[in-house]
N, C-alpha and C positions, 0 to 999 in steps of 0.2 A: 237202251241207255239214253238215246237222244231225247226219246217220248219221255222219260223222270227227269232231264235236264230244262225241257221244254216245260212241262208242270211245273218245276223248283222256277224257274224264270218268272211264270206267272202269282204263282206265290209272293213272290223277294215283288211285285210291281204293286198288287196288290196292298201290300205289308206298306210298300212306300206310298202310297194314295192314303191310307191308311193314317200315316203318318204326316200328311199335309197339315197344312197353319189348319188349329181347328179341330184335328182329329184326336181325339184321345187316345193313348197310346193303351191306358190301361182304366177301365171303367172306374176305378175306385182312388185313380190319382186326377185333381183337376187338371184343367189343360193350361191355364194360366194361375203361376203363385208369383210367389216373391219372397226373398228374404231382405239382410242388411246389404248384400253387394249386388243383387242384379233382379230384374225378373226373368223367371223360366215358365218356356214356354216348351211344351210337350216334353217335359222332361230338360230343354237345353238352355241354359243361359244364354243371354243376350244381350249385342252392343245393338242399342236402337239407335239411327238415325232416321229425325220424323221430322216434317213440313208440315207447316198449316196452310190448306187449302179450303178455302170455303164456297160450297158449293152454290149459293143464288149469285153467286159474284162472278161466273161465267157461266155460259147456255150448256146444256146436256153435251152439243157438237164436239166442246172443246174440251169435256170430261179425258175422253181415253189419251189422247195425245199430251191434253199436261201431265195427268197420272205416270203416263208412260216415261216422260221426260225427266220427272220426278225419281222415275227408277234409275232412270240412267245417272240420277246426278248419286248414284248410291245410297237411295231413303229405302228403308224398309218397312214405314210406317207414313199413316197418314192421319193430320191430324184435323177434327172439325166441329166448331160449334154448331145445336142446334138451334136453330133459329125461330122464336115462337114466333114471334109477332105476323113474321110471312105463313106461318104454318096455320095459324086459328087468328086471320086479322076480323073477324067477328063471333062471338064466344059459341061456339059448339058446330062453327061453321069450318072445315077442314080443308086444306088446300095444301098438295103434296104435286102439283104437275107441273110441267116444263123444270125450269130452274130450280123448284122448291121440292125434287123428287127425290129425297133423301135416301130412302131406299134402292133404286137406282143408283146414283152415287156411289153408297157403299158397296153395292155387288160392282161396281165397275172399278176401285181400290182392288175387291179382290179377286176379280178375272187377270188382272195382274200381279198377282202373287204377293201384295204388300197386304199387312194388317193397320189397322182405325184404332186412333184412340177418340173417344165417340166423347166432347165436350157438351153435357146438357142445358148448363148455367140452371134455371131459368133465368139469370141475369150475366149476361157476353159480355159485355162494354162493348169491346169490336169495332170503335166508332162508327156505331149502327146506332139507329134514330129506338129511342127511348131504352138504349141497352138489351132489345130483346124484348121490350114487355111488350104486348099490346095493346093499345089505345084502351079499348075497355074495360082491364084490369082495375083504371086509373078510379073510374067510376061505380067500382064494389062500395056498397058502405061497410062505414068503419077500417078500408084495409089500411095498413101500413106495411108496405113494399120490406122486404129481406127482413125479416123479425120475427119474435117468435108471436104471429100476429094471427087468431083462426081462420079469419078470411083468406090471407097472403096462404097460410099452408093448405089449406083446405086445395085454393086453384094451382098451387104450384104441384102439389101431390098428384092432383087429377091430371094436370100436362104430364110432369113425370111419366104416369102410368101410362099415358096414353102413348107416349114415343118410346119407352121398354114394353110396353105387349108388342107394339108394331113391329119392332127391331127381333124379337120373341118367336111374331107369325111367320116370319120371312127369313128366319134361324140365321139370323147374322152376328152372335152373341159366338164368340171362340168354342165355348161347351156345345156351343148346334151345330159345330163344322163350319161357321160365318168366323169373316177378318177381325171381328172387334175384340179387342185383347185389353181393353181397359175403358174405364169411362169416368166422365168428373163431375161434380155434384158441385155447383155454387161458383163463384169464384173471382178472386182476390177478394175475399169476403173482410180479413184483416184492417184492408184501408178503410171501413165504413164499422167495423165490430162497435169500437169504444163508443160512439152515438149511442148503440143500441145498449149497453150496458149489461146487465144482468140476462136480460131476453136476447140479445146478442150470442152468447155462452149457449143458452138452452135454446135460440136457433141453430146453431152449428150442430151440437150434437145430433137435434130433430133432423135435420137434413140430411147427415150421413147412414145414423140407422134408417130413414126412410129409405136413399138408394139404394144400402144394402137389404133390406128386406125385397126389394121390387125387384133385385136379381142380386147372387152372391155368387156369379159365378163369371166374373172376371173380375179384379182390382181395381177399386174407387178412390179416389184421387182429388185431394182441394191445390187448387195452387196458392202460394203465399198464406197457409194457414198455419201458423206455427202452432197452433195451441187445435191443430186436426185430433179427432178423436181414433183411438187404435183401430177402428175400422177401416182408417182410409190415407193415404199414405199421403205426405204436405210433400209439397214440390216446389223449385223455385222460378219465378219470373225474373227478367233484366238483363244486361249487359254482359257481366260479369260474374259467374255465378259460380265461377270456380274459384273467384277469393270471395263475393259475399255472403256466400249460403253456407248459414251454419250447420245444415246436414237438417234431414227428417227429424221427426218428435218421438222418435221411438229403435230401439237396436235393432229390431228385426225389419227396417224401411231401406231401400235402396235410394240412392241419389239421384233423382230425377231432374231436368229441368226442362219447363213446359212451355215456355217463351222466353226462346235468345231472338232479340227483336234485330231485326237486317237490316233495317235502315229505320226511316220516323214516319210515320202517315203524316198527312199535308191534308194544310186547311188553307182555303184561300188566304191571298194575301202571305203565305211562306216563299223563305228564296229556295231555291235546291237544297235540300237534305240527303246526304247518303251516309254511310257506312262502310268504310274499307271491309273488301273481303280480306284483307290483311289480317286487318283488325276480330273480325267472326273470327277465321282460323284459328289465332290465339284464344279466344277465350273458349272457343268447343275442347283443344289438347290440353289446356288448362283445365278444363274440368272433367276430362277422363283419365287426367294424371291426377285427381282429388279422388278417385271413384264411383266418378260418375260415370252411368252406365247407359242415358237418356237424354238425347239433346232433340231438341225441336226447335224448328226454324219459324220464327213468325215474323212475315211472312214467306213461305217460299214462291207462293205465287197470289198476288194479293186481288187479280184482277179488278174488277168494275164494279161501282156502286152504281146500280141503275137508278132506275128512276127517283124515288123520294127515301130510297133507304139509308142514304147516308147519315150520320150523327152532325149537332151544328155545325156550320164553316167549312166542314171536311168535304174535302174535292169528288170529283166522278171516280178519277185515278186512286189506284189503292195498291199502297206499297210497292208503287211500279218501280224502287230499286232493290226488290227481290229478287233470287238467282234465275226465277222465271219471271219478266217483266208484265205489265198489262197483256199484253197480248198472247201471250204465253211464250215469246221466245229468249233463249237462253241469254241472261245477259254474262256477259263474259268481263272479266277473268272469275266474276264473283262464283259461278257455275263451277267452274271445272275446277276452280283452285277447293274448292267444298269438296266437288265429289272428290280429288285426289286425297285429299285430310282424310276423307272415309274410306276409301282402300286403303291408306297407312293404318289406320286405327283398329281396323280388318286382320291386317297383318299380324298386329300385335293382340287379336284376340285373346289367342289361347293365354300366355300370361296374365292381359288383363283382369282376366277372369278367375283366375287360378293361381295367380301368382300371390306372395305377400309383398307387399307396397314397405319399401324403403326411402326415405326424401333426407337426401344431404344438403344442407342447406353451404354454400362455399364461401359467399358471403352477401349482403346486403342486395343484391341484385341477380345473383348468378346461383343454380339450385339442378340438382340432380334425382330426379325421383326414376327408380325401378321398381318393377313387379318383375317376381324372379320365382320360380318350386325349386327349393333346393335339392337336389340331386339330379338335376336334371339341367336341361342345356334352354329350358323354355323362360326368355328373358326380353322384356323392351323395356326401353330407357325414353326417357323424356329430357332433354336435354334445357333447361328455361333460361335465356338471360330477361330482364323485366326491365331492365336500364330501358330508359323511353330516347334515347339517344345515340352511346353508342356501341357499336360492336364489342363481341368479346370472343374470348378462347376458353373453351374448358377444356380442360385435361380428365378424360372417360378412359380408367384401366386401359392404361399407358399411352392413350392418344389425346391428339391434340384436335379439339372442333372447335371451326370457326362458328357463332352463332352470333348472327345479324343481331342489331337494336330489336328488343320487345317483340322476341319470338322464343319459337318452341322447336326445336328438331325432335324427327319421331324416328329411333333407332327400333326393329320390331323383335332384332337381335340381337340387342347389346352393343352392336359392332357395325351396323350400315344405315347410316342415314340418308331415308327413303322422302324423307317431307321434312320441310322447314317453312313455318307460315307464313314467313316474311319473303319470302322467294318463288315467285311464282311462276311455274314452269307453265301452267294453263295456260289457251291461249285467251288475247284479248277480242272485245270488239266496240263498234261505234252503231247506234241505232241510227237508219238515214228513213226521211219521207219524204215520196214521191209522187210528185203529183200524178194521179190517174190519167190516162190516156184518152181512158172510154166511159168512166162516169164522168160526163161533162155535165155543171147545173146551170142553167141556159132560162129556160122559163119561167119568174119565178112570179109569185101572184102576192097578193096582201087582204086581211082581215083585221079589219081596225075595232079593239073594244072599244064601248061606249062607257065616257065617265059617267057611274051613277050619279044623281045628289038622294037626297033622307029621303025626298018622295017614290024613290023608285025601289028601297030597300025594304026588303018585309020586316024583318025584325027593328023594334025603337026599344031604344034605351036609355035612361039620363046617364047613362058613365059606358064607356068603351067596354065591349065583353072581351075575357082575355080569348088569345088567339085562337090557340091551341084548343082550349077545351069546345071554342066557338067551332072551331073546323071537324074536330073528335080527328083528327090526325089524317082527314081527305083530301088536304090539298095544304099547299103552303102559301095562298093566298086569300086574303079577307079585306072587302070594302069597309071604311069606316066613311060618314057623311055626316056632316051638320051643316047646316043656312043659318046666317045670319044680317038680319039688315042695319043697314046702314044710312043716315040722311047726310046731309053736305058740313055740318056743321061739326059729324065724327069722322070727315075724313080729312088732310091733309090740306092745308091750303098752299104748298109750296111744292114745287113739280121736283125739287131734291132730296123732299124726303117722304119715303114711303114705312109704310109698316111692312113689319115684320112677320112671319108666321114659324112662332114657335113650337115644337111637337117634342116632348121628352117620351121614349119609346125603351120599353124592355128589349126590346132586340126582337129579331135582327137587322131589318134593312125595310126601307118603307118610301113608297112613291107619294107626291103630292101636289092635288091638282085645283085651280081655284077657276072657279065658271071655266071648268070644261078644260083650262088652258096647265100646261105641264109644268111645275113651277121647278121641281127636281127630287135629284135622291139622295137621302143619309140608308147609312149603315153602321153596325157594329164591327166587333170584329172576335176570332175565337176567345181571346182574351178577353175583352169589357163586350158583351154582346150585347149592353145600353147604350143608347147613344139620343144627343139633340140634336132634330133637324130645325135649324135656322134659316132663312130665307128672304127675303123681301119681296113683298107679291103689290101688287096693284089692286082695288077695290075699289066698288064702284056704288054708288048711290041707289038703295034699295036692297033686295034680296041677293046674298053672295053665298056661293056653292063651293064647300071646300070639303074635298073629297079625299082620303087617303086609301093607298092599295100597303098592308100593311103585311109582309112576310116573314117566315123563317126560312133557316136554311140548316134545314137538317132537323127540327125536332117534327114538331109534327113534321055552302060551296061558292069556291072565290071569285073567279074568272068565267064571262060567258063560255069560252073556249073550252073549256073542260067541261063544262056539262053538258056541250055540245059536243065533245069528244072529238074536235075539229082535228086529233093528229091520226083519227082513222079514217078509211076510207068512206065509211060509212057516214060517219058525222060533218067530214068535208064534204060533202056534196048538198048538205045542209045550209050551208052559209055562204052569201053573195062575196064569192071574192073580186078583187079589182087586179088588175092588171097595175105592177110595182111603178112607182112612182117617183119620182128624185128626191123626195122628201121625209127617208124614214121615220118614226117616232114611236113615242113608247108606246106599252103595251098592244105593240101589234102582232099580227100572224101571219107567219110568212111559209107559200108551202112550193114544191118542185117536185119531180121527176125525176129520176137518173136510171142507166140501166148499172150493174154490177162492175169494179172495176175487173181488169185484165189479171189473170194469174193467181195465185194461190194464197199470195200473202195477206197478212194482215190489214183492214181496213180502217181507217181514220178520218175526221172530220179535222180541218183548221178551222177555228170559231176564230181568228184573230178582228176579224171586222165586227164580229158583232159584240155585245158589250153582257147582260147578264139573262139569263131567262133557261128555257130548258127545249129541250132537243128530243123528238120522235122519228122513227125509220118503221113505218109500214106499221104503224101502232103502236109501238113497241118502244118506250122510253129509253134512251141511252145516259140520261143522266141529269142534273145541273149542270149547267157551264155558268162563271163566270170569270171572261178575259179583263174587264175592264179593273176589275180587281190584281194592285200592279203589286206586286214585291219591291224590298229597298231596292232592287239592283232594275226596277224599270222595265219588267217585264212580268206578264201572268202567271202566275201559278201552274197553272194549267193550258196548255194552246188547242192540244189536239183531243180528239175526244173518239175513245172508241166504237166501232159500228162491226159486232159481231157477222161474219158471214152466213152463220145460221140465221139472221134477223133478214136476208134478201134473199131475192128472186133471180132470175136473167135480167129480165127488164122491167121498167114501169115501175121502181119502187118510189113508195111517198115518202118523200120528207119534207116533217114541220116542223117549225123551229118558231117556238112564243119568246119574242122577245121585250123587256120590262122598260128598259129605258130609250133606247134606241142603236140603229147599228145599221150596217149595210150588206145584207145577204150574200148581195151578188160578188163578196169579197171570200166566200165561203170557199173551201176547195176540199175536193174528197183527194184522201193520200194512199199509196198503200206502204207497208211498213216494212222492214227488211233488217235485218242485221249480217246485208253483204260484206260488208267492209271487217274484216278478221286483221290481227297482229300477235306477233311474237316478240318477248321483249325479254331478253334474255342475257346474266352477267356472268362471270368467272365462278363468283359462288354459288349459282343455281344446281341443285343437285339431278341427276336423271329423274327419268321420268318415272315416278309408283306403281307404272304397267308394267315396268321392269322387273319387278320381284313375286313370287309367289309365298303361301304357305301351303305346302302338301305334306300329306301323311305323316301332319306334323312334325315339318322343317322347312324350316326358310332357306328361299336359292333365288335365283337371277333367273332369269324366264329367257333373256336375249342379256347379249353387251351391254351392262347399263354403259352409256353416254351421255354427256351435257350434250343437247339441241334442243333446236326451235322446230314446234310443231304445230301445223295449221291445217286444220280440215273444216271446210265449206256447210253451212247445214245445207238440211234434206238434200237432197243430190245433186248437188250446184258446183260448180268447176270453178278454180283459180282461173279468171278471165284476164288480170291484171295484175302485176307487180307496180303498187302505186309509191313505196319509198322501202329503200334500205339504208342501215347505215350500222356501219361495224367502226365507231368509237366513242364516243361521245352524244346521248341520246338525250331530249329535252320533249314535251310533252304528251300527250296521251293517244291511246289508237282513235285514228282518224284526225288527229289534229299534230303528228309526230313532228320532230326539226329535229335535224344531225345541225350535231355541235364540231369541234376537232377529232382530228383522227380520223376522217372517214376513209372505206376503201372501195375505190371503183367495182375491183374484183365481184365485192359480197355481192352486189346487183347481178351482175352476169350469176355466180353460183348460183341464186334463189332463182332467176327465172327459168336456168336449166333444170334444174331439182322440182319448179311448183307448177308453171304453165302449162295450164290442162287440164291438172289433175284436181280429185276431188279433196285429197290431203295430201301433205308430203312433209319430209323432213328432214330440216338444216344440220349438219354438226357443227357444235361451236370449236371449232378446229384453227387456230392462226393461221398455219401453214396455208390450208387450203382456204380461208377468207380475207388476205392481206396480198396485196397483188409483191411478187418474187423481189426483194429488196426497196422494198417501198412505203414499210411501216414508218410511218414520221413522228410516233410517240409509242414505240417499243415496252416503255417501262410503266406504263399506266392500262389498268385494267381494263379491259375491253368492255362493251356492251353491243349484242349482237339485235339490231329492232327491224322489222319486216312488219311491212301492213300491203295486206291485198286484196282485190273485188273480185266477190264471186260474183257467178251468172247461171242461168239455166241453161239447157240448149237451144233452148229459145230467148235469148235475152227482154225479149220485150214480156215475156211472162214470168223475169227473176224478181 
């Protein structure tokens, strides 16, 4: 009996491998369909939660650990565009290694158990330099870009093919036992259609049967295509998309939506942009209370534009207030207060999916939607007040709920409310950078270019060639020179007034230099990227040499220094550097040494001294910087600039840094990055915590005591080092920068460091009795607020 016990065991394991993301249950049912309320997959309907993660935007190193973090924050899906222009940046020339290893990528999605929705465009936006297309494209005769144009389909067909056979050989397609459960063909194709007119219409069509015919065996997808043809299911982009989206173009389409955007991507010259995770929470329960079955975060982790792939203006940093920051760590409350929405949402599976959807409207502001199977006990409520102001009370069969201003309580029972979006029980945090111990940059050298004049450039022309095509998208720098002479009689006979030098320039930003000498800089900006450089220069009697360094930033050979490859080792040993001078200036090159910093975390460059140019570590471009570029509030857009730790050594790493106008190196500092600093922040109407509740064997119950408390746990294995404030009455601004207002109680301090010091997590109950010291509450009758901020450390602090 044991031996047929033992056999039936291996069967039932078997059956369940069997039955993994991927595996067909039954040869003649696909593994991925869909109907009007959800997609199912291997037979089981599904609530997706999906991030976009784009894979050149951080190194292979930092694949499995955002993936992973990604899981934790409750995603079951990951979402990514493919990227041509990096993948064939010369036509039939292929490049899939380090960062651009797509296929890798997706097996490491699904060594961790999450499924791809596999985004092809050929055209992303992404704010990526030419949307995706490759420089080369540009130059097909006769093409006209997204249209029903034979050139345009002919090379988009052939990429097509070329990254579904690949995806095909390496069976990463859902039907081959691979994560990829869906993929998207074109996209926001709507906000550019009406240009195209009639060939607009009969592009759409050509595009979606092309996807489908190249593989029909997972669900293909337009976003923002309301007029998507039945092959491919329209989806919606934006904010809001649980009141703007008026559903699919078709009854048998599920509600999808492909980009809930987390905050704004930043172009130089922006002040801070974020997004309340407040704000996300509502509008993700907002749209799985409409029946939506699919939310995707863009971005969830937006990391790094390296070197020239940014799109114009747009910074190195990329949607670093995503719930995974640049660097990849957790930014908080946005983090947890998401994943917690996702285990309530979890909770209330079984109805959402199976339930029929009733919506009480109560009045103007205040709205009660359930999904309920009648005869049965399987029921959650959404509870919405919309008021943007102030609180309210519903009355939910026979009870009374308090619901905050412009939120959503998620009841998974009818009867217990597990989440409220506006109340966040997640903890918070404050990102800190510290200066490094041990990469000190001490030596630093200098490489001065030489201003051309017309005699020293190869190419003449009577009219300026345009940039872009002049460069074919190799660099984002190009000399322009013309001489002109002068006798006594055309210049100035009065020492107060000089001529001017006017340059009207399509954008972006452009240096200007007269015999040799730096006169200055104009630039554009994302918004008018034209602009006139104006100037007064000096001239002198005979031949005058006026030289321009004329750049983009962001669309698309220019500078000696790049074709002497001055930021690798090999090309530096090329060029006569001098030893740094007190006199920096533009267009110079400035290089050092450092060894790695100390400890685990995140590394960073301060660029604050130096002003605009770009940045290399051991070869390897980390991006544009430009500091000197100030937001209205008088600071950079951008300070700090990331330095992957896969991009170093132990010791002796290079770094070069070309700077265009001028700045001072030796003001540089390497940091590392940390989100020690953790808080709880916590009021009367915060509901326990979503780990409290389960759903088993189809029923909802309580796991432990739900309780209101404060909970804080340290990342990677880092100990509560410090209680740096508490206060239990009156709380005023944000973790790492908090202030107790009235009502504070001595007590709560002493409880929190008995309860946290030491430990890796711990937690407060929000309890009067035992957080107000024994007859000494001096504002009894007003709501409490319980706030706690503390640093963690390693066991080695000098390595937290």
């Amino acid at each position: 009996m044991a031996e047929v016990n033992k056999i039936l065991f291996i069967a039932l394991c078997c059956l369940l491998v069997a039955n993994a993301y991927g595996k067909k249950k039954d040869k003649d049912q696909p593994v991925v369909t869909y109907d009007a309320r959800s997609l199912i997959i291997n037979g089981s309907r599904e609530l997706l939660f999906s991030g976009s993660i784009h894979y050149p935007r951080s190194p292979p190193a930092m694949w499995p650990e955002i993936i992973q973090k990604a899981k934790e924050g409750g995603l079951n899906l990951i979402q990514t565009y493919v990227f041509w222009n990096i993948h064939e940046p010369v036509q039939g020339q292929l490049n899939f290694e380090g960062n651009y290893d797509l296929v890798k990528f997706i097996k490491t999605i699904g060594e961790h158990g999450l499924w791809v929705t596999l985004r092809l465009g050929p055209y992303i936006e992404a704010e990526w330099n030419l949307g995706g297309f490759p420089y080369w494209l540009k130059e097909v005769p006769g093409i006209t870009f997204r249209s029903y144009n034979e050139p345009f389909m002919h090379h988009m067909k052939t990429y097509a093919e070329m990254i579904i056979n690949l995806m095909k050989k390496e069976k990463l397609f859902a039907d081959q036992g691979g994560p990829i459960i869906m993929a998207q063909i074109e996209n926001e194709y709507n906000n550019v259609q009406l240009a195209y007119r009639e060939k607009g219409l009969k592009y759409v069509k050509w595009a979606a049967d092309m996807a489908v015919d190249l593989h029909s065996g997972v669900p293909w997808i337009m976003c923002k295509q309301k007029d998507a043809p039945d092959t491919v299911i329209s989806t919606c982009n934006g904010r809001q998309c649980g009141d703007t989206f008026t559903g699919p173009n078709g009854p048998n389409k599920p509600s999808l939506w492909t980009e809930n955007w987390t905050a704004q991507y930043r172009v130089f010259g922006d002040s801070p942009s974020q997004r309340a995770a407040e704000d996300i929470a509502y509008s993700v329960a907002r749209f799985f209370s409409r029946n939506g079955t699919l939310n995707n975060y863009y971005m969830y982790h937006g990391g790094t534009n390296f070197g020239r792939t940014s799109s114009s203006f747009v910074t190195s940093r990329y949607y670093d207030e995503a719930p995974l920051d640049e660097f990849g760590l957790k930014r908080e409350p946005k983090f947890g207060h998401l994943r917690d929405l996702h285990r309530a949402l979890r909770l209330s599976k079984k109805p959402l999916l199976w339930g029929t959807q009733n919506i009480q409207k109560i009045n103007e502001y205040l709205e009660i939607t359930t999904y309920e199977k009648p005869g049965t006990d399987i029921c959650a409520a959404f509870l919405t007040n919309n008021h943007s102001k102030e609180d309210d009370i519903i009355k939910f069969r026979g009870v009374n709920y308090f619901i905050p201003a412009k939120s959503i309580s998620i009841l998974p029972d009818c009867k217990t409310v597990v989440y409220n979006t506006q109340t966040v029980v997640a903890q918070h945090s404050s990102r800190n950078f510290v200066p490094s111990k041990k990469a000190k940059l001490t030596k630093w050298e200098m490489f001065k270019e030489s201003i051309p004049t017309v005699n020293d450039l190869e190419v003449k022309s009577k009219s300026p060639k345009e940039l872009y095509s002049f460069t074919k998208d190799t660099s984002d720098y190009a000399w322009y020179s013309t001489s002109i002479a002068f006798d006594r009689r055309d210049l100035p006979m009065r020492s107060d007034i000089l001529p001017v030098l006017q340059v009207a320039s399509l954008g972006h930003a452009m240096l200007a230099f007269v015999n040799g000498e730096y006169i200055g800089f104009g630039h554009g900006s994302n918004v008018e990227k034209s602009h006139v450089f104006r100037q007064p220069i000096t001239l002198k009697q005979g031949v005058n040499h006026i030289s321009l360094l004329a750049m983009t930033v962001g669309l698309p050979v220019g500078v000696a220094g790049e074709k002497m490859q001055l930021y690798t080792e090999e090309g530096s040993n090329k060029a006569k550097w001098a030893p740094l001078n007190g006199t920096p200036g533009p267009v110079t090159w400035y290089k050092t040494y450092f060894d790695a910093p100390e400890g685990n975390n995140p590394i960073a460059l301060n660029m604050t001294g130096m002003s605009k140019g770009m940045v290399w570590v051991n070869g390897q471009s980390i991006g544009r910087y430009w500091v000197s570029y100030l937001s209205p509030l008088g600071r950079a857009t951008q300070e700090e600039y990331h330095i992957p730790r896969a991009f170093l050594k132990p010791k002796d790493n290079l770094l070069v840094v070309f700077e265009e106008t001028g700045g001072n190196p030796e003001e540089i500092d390497i940091l590392t990055v940390n989100r020690d600093t953790i808080c709880s922040v916590i009021t009367e109407s915060h509901p326990p915590n979503v780990k409290s509740w389960e759903r088993k064997d189809n029923k909802f119950r309580s796991i432990v005591d739900p309780v209101q408390a404060a909970h804080l746990t340290c990342p990677d294995n880092k100990i509560i080092d410090k209680v740096e404030f508490v206060s239990y009455g009156i709380v005023d601004g944000a973790c790492g920068a908090l202030k107790a207002g009235d009502c504070d109680s001595s007590k709560a301090h002493t409880v929190v460091e008995q309860l946290c010091m030491g430990k890796h997590e711990c937690t407060i109950p929000f309890e009067r009795e035992g957080l107000v010291d024994e007859n000494k509450d001096s504002c009894p009758d007003i709501a409490k607020t319980l706030a706690i901020q503390v640093k963690c450390a390693g066991p080695n602090k000098s390595d937290a």
